[in-house]
DRENMARLO-536257 format. One record per residue (C-alpha): y, z, x negated; residue number from 0. Coordinates in nm, 2 decimals. Layout:
N
Y	Z	X	NUM .
...
This chain:
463
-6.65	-5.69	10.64	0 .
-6.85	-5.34	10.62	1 .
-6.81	-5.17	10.88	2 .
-6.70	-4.84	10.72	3 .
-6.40	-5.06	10.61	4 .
-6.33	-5.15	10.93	5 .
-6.31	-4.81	11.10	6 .
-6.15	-4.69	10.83	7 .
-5.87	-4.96	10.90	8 .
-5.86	-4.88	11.27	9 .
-5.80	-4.53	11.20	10 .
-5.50	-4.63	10.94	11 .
-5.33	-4.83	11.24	12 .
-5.28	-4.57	11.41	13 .
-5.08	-4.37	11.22	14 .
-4.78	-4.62	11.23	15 .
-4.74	-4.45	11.60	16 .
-4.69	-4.09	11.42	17 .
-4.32	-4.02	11.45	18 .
-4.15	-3.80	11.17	19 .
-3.79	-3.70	11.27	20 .
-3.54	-3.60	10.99	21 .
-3.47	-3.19	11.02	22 .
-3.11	-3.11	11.04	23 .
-3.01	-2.77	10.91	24 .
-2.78	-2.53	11.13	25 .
-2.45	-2.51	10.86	26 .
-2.24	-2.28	10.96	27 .
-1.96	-2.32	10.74	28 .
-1.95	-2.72	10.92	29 .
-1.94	-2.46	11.26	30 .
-1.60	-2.28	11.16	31 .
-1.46	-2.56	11.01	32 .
-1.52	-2.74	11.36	33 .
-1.38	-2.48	11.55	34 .
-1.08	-2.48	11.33	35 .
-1.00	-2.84	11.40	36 .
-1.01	-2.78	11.77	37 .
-0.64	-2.62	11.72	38 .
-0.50	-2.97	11.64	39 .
-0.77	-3.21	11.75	40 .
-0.66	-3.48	12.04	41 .
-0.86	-3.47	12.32	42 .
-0.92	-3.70	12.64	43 .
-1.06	-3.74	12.92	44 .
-1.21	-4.08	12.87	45 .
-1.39	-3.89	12.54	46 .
-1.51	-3.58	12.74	47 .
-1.60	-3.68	13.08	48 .
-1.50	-4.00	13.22	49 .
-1.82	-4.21	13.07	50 .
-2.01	-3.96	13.22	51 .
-1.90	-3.91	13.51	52 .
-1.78	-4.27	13.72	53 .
-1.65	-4.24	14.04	54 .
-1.59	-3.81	13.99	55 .
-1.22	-3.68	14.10	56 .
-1.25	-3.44	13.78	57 .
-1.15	-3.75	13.58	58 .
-0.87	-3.81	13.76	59 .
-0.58	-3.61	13.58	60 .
-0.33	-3.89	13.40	61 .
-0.24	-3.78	13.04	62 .
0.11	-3.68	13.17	63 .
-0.04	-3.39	13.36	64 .
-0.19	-3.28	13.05	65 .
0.07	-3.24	12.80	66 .
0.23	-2.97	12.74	67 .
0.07	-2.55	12.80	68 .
0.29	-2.52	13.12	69 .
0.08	-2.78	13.29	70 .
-0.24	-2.73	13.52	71 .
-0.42	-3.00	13.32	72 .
-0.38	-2.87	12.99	73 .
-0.63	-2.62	12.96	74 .
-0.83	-2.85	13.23	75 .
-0.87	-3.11	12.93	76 .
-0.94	-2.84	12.61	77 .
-1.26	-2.74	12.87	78 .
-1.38	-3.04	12.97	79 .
-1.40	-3.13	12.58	80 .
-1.51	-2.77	12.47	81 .
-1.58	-2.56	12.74	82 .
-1.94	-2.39	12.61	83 .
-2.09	-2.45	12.92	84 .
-1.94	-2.78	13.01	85 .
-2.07	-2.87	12.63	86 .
-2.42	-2.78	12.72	87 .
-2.46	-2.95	13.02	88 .
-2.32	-3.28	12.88	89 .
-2.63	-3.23	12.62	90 .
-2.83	-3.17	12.93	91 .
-2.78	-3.47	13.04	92 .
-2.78	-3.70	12.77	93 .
-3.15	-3.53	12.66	94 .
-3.22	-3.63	13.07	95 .
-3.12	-3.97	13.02	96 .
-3.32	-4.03	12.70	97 .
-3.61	-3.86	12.85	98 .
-3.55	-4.11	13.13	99 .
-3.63	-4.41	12.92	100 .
-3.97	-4.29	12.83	101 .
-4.06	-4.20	13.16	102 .
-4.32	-4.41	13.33	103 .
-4.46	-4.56	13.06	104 .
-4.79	-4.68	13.10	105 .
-5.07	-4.43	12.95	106 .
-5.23	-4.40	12.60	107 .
-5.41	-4.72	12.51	108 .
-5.78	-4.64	12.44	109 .
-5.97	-4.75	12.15	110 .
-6.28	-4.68	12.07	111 .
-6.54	-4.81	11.80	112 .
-6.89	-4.74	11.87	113 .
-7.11	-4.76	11.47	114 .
-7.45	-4.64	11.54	115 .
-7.51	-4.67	11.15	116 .
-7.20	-4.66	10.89	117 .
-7.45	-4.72	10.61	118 .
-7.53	-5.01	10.64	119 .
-7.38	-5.40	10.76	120 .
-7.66	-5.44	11.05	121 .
-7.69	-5.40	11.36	122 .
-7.39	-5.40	11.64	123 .
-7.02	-5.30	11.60	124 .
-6.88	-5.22	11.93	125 .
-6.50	-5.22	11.96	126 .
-6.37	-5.10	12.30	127 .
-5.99	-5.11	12.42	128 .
-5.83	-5.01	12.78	129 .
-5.49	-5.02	12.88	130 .
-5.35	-4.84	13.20	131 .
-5.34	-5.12	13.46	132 .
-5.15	-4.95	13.69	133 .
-4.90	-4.84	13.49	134 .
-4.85	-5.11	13.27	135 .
-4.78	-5.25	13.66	136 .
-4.55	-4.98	13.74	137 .
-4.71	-4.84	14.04	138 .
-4.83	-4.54	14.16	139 .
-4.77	-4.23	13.94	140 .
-4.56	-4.45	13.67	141 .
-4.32	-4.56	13.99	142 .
-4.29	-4.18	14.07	143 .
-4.24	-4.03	13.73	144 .
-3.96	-4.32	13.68	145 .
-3.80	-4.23	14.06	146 .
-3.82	-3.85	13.93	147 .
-3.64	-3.89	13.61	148 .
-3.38	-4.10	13.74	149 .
-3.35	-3.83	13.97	150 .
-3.32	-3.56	13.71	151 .
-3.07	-3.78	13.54	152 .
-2.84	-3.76	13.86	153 .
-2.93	-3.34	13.87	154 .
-2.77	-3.32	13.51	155 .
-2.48	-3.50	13.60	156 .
-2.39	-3.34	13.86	157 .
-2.47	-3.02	13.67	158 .
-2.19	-3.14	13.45	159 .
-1.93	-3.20	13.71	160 .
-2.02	-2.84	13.82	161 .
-1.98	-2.71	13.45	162 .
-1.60	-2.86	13.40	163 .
-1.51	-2.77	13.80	164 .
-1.59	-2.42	13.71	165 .
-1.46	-2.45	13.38	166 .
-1.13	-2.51	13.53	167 .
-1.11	-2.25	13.78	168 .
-1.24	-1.99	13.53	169 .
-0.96	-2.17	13.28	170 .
-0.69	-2.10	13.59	171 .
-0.76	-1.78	13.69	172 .
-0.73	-1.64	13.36	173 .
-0.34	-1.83	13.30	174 .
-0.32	-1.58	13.64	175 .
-0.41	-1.29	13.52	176 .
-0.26	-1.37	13.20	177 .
0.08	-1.42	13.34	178 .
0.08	-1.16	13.57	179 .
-0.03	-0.95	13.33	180 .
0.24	-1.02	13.08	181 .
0.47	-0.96	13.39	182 .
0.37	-0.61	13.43	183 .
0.38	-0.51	13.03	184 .
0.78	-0.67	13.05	185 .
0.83	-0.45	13.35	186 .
0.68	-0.11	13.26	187 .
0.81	-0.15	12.86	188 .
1.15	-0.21	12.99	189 .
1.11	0.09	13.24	190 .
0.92	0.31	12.95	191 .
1.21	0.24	12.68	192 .
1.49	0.37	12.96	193 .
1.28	0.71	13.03	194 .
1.23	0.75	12.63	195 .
1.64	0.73	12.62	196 .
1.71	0.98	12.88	197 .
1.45	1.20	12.71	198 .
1.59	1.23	12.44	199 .
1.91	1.38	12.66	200 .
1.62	1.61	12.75	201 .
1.56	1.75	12.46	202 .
1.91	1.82	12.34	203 .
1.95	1.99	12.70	204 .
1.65	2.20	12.62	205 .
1.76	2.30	12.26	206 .
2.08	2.43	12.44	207 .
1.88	2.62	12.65	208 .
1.99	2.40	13.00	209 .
1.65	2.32	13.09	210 .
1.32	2.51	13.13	211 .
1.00	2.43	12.97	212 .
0.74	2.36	13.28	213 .
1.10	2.12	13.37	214 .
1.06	1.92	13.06	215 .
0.70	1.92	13.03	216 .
0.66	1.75	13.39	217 .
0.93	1.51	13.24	218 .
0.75	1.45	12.93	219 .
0.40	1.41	13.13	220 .
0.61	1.15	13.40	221 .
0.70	0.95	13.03	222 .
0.34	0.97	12.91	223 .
0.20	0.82	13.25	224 .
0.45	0.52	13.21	225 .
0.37	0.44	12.85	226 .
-0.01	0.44	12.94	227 .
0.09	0.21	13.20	228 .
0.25	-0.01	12.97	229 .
-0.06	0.02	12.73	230 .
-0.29	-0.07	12.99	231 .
-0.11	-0.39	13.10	232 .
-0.11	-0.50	12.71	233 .
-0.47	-0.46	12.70	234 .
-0.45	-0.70	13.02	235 .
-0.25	-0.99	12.84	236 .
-0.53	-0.93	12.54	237 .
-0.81	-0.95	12.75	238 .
-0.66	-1.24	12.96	239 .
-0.63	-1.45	12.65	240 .
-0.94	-1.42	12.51	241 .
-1.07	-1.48	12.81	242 .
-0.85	-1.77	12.85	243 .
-1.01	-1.90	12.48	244 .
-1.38	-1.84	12.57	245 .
-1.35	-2.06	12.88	246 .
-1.15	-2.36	12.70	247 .
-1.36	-2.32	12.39	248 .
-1.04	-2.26	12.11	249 .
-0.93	-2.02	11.89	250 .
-0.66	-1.80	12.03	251 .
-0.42	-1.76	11.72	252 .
-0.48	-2.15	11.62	253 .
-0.44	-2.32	11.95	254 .
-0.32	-2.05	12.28	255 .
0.03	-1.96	12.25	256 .
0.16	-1.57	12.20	257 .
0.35	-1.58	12.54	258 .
0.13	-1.62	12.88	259 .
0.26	-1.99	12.95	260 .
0.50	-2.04	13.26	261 .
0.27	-2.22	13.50	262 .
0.36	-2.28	13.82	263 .
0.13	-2.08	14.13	264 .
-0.16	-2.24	14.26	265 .
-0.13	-2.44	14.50	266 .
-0.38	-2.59	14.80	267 .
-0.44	-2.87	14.98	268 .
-0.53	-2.87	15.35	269 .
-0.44	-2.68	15.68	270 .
-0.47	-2.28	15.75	271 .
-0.74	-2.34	15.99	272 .
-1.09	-2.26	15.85	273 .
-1.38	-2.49	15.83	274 .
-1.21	-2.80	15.96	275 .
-1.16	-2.90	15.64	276 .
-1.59	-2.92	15.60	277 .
-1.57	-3.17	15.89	278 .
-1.49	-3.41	15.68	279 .
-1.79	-3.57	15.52	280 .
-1.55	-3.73	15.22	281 .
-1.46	-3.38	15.18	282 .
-1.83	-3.23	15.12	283 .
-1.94	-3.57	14.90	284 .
-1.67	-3.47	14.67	285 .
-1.76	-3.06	14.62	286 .
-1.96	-3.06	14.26	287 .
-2.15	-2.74	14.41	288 .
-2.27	-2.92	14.74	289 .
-2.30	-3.26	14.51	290 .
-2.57	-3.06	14.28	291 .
-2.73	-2.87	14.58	292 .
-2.77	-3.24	14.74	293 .
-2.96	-3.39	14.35	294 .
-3.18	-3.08	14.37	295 .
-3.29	-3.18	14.68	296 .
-3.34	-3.59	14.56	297 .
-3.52	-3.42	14.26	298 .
-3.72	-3.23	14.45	299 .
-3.78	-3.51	14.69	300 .
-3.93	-3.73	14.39	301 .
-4.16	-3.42	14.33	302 .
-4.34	-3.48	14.63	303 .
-4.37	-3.84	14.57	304 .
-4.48	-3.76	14.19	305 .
-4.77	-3.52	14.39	306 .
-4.86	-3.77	14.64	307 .
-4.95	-4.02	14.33	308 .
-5.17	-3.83	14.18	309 .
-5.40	-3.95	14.50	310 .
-5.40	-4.24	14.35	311 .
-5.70	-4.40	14.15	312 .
-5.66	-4.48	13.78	313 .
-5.74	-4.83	13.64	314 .
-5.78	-4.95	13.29	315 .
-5.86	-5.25	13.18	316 .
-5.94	-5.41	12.84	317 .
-6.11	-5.66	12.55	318 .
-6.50	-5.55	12.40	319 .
-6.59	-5.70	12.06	320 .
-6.92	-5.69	11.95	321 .
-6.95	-5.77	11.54	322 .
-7.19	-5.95	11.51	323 .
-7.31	-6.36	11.38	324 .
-7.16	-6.47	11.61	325 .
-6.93	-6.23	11.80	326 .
-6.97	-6.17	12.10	327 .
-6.67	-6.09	12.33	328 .
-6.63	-5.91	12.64	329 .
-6.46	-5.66	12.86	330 .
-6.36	-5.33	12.96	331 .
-6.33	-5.19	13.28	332 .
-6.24	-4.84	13.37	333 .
-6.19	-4.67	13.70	334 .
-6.09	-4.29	13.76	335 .
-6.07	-4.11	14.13	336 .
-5.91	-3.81	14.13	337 .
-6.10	-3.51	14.30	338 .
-5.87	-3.45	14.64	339 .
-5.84	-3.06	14.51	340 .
-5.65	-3.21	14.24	341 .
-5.38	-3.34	14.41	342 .
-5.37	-3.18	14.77	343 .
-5.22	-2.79	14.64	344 .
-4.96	-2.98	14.42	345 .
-4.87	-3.17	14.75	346 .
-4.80	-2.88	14.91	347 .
-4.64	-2.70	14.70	348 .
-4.35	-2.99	14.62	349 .
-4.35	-2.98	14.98	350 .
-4.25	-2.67	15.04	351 .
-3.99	-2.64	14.74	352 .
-3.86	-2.99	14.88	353 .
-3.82	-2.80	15.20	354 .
-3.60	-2.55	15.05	355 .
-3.38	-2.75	14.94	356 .
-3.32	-2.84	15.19	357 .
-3.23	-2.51	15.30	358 .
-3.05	-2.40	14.99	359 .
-2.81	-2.70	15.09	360 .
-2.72	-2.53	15.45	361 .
-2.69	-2.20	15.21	362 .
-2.44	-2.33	15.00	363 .
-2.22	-2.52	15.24	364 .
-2.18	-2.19	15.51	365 .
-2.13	-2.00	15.18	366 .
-1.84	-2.24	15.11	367 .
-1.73	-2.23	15.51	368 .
-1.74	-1.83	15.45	369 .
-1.56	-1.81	15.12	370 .
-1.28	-2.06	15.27	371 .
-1.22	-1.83	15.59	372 .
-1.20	-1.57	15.32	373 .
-0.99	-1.69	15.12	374 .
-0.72	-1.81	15.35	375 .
-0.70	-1.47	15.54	376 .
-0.62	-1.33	15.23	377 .
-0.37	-1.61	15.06	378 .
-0.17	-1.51	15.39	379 .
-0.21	-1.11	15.34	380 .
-0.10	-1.11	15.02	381 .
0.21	-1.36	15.06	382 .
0.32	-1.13	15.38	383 .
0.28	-0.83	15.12	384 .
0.43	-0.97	14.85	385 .
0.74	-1.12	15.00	386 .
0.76	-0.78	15.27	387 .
0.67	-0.43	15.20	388 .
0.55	-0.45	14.83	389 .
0.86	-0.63	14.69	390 .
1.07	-0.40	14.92	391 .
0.92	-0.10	14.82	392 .
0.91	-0.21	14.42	393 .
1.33	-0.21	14.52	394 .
1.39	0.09	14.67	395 .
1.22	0.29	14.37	396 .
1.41	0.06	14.14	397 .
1.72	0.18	14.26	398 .
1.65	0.52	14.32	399 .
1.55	0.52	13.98	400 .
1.90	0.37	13.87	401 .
2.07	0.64	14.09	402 .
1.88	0.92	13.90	403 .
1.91	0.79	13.58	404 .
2.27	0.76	13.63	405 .
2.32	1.12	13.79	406 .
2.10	1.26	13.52	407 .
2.33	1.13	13.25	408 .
2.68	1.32	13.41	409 .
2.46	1.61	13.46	410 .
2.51	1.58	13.88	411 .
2.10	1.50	13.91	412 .
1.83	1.79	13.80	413 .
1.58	1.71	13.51	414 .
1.33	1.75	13.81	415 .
1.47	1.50	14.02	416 .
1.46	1.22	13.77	417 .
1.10	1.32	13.72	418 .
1.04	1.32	14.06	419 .
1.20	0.94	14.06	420 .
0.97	0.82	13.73	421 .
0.65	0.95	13.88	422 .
0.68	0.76	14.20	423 .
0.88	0.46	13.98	424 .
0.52	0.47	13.78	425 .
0.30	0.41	14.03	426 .
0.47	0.14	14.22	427 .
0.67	-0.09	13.98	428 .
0.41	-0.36	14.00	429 .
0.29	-0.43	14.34	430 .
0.48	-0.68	14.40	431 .
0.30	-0.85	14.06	432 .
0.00	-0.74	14.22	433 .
0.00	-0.89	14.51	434 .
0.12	-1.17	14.36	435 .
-0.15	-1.20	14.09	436 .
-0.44	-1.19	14.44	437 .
-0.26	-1.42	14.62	438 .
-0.28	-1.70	14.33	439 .
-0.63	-1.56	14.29	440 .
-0.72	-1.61	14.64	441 .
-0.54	-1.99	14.61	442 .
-0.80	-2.05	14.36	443 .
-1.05	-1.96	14.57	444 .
-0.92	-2.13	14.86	445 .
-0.92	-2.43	14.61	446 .
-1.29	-2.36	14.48	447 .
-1.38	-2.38	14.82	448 .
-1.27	-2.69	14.95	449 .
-1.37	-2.86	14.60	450 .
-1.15	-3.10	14.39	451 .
-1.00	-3.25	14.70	452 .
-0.79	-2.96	14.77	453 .
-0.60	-2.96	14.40	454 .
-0.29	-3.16	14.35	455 .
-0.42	-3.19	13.97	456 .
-0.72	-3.43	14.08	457 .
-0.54	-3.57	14.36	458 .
-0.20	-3.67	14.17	459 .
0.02	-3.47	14.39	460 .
0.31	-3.33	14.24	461 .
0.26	-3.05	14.06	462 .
C-alpha cells in the first residue's frame, strides 16, 4: 500500500460523519390550508399536552368539560393545541430534548497521520488516534453538560405549562370582555333605537313650530352621544373576538361563533384571606410561574457545575501504528490542564446568576402573594358595586327614562327634560356591566394567582 493511497483513504472515511439534512420549503398555501382545517379539526388533550406534560393539573379537564363553546374548557383545548405561543414552546422543548441526547458526548476522536515523504513507499507511516477518556467515561465536563441539558429539558417544559396556563387565562379574559361587551351594545342599541323614535316626534314638533332649535339640537346631540356609545361597544365585541382568535389560534368566521358565548362567571377556589393560600407547599409546586422560576434555578444550578468541570484535566487515550516491515504498534497518550484563568471567571459568574435565581424565585412568589391580596380586595369591591349602588343607580335612570319618554309622548314632559333624562341615561346605562366585566376580571386574577389549583376546570369541580 503507498502511502499517498492510504491518506487519501483516511481522508475519504471521514466524510461518512458529514451530515446533509433535506431543506424544507416554507409553503404558504400548505399554511392557510392548515389554518382552515383548524375550524373542524378534533382536538385533545392527550394530542396537545398530556405526553408532555405527566403529572401537570393543565391536563386535567375530562372531554365533557370541553364540548360545547359555553364551557370553560373549550377554548382551554383549541390553545393548548394552537395557541402560538403554547405551539412554540412545545417546539422548544422537543428541540431541548433532542439536543439532550447529544449532550455529553465524549469529544472529537483525533486522528492524525504523520508522512514525512508522500513520494515515495520508504521510510515510517505514523498513524496516531485519541479518544476522550473522560468522556467516553462520563465524568467531569460530559457528567455536567448531561446534568445541564436534562436540566434545560425540565426549563422548556415547564415553559410549556406556563405557555397553555396563560394561554387560558388570556383565552378567559377575552370570553369576559367579549360578553360583557356584547352586553353593553344590546343595552345602548335598545336604548339608541327608543331615543331615534321619540325623535322623530321631535321633528314633527319642530316643523309645527312647538319646539325651539337650541331645544332640539341638545336633543339631537343627547341621541348622537348614545349612538357613539353603542358604536364603541361594537368595536368592543370586534376587538374581543379577535382577540379571543389570536389567543386560541382559529379563524374567527370558521370556528368562533357570531354571538359572545354564555359562559358562566369565573369562579375561585380558596378562602378571602390573602396569602394563606401560599402556605401551602402543594399549592406553590403546582403554579406553572413559580414551577419555571424553580427549573431556572436547577438550570442555572448545573451552570455552576458545567463551570466547575472545566477545572478538570482532559485525558485522551489511543492506538499508534507505525507502517513499516513489520509494523510496529503502540500508543497514544494525551493529557490537557486547563490554565486556572480559564475556568475560575466562568465560576463566578454561574455563581452569581445561580444566585439570582434564587432571588428571582422570592420575586415571583411575593409578586403572586401581592397580586392575590389585589385581587381579592377588588373581586369584593366590584361584587359590593355591582349588586349595590351601580345596579341601583343603572335603575333609577332606567325608569326615569321610561317616565320621560312616556310624558314626552302625551306632551306633559318638555323636549328638554327628556334630554336632560338621555344625557344622564348615556352615561350610566352600563355600570352595572362594568363592574361586572372587573369583577370576573379580577376572578381571573385571583385564579392566575393562586395557579391551576384555584380553577374548578383543572380541579373537576362543577362548573
Amino acid at each position: 500500500m503507498t502511502r499517498p493511497y492510504s491518506v487519501g483513504l483516511l481522508a475519504a472515511l471521514t466524510t461518512f460523519a458529514c451530515a446533509t439534512p433535506e431543506r424544507v420549503p416554507l409553503d404558504a398555501e400548505a399554511a392557510r390550508h392548515a389554518l382552515m382545517e383548524r375550524a373542524t379539526q378534533e382536538v385533545s388533550l392527550e394530542q396537545s399536552l398530556a405526553a408532555d406534560l405527566p403529572g401537570s393539573l393543565l391536563v386535567t379537564p375530562t372531554p365533557a368539560a370541553c364540548a360545547t363553546p359555553d364551557q370553560h374548557g373549550y377554548c382551554y383545548l383549541r390553545a393548548a393545541a394552537w395557541s402560538p405561543e403554547v405551539r412554540a414552546q412545545r417546539r422548544a422543548l422537543g428541540a431541548a430534548q433532542m439536543a439532550s441526547k447529544s449532550a455529553g458526548a465524549p469529544g472529537a476522536i483525533a486522528v492524525q497521520v504523520i508522512d514525512p515523504d508522500l513520494q515515495g513507499d520508504e521510510g515510517v507511516l505514523n498513524a496516531l488516534a485519541a479518544f476522550d477518556l473522560v468522556g467516553l467515561l462520563g465524568l467531569g465536563p460530559s457528567a455536567a453538560e448531561q446534568g445541564l441539558a436534562q436540566a434545560q429539558v425540565e426549563a422548556a417544559r415547564a415553559g410549556l405549562e406556563d405557555a397553555a396556563w396563560r394561554a387560558w387565562l388570556e383565552s378567559e379574559r377575552a370570553l369576559v370582555v367579549w360578553r360583557a361587551a356584547a352586553r353593553r351594545r344590546e343595552r345602548l342599541t335598545q336604548f339608541s333605537e327608543q331615543a331615534g323614535t321619540d325623535m322623530r316626534r321631535a321633528l314633527l314638533l319642530d316643523e309645527a313650530g312647538r319646539v325651539g332649535a337650541s331645544t332640539l339640537d341638545s336633543a339631537t346631540g343627547a341621541t348622537g352621544e348614545l349612538e357613539r356609545r353603542a358604536s364603541l361597544a361594537t368595536d368592543g365585541v370586534t376587538r374581543a373576538r379577535a382577540r379571543l382568535a389570536a389567543v386560541v389560534g382559529v379563524d374567527p368566521e370558521a370556528a368562533l361563533p357570531q354571538g359572545a358565548p354564555q359562559t358562566t362567571p369565573p369562579v375561585f377556589l380558596g378562602g378571602d384571606e390573602p396569602e394563606l393560600w401560599f402556605m401551602s407547599h402543594e399549592h406553590l409546586e403546582a403554579h406553572p410561574r413559580l414551577r419555571m422560576a424553580r427549573r431556572a434555578f436547577e438550570v442555572r444550578e448545573q451552570e455552576v457545575r458545567q463551570a466547575a468541570a472545566r477545572a478538570w484535566p482532559g485525558v485522551s487515550l489511543g492506538p499508534r501504528l507505525g507502517f513499516v516491515d513489520p509494523t510496529e504498534l503502540g500508543g497514544v497518550l494525551r493529557i490537557t490542564v486547563p490554565f486556572p484563568s480559564s475556568w475560575r471567571g466562568l465560576l463566578a459568574a454561574a455563581t452569581e446568576r445561580r444566585d439570582g435565581a434564587i432571588e428571582a424565585y422570592e420575586d415571583e412568589l411575593h409578586l403572586l402573594q401581592t397580586s392575590e391580596r389585589d385581587a381579592l380586595s377588588r373581586v369584593t369591591e366590584a361584587t359590593a358595586r355591582a349588586r349595590g349602588a351601580s345596579q341601583e343607580v343603572v335603575r333609577s335612570l332606567v325608569e326615569e327614562w321610561e317616565a320621560a319618554r312616556a310624558g314626552f309622548q302625551v306632551q306633559r314632559t318638555p323636549l328638554k327634560e327628556w334630554t336632560g333624562s338621555l344625557r344622564r341615561l348615556s352615561m350610566r346605562a352600563t355600570w352595572d356591566i362594568d363592574d361586572d366585566e372587573r369583577r370576573d376580571l379580577a376572578a381571573l386574577d385571583l385564579v392566575a394567582s393562586r395557579g391551576p389549583m384555584a380553577s374548578p376546570l383543572f380541579m373537576g369541580a362543577s362548573q
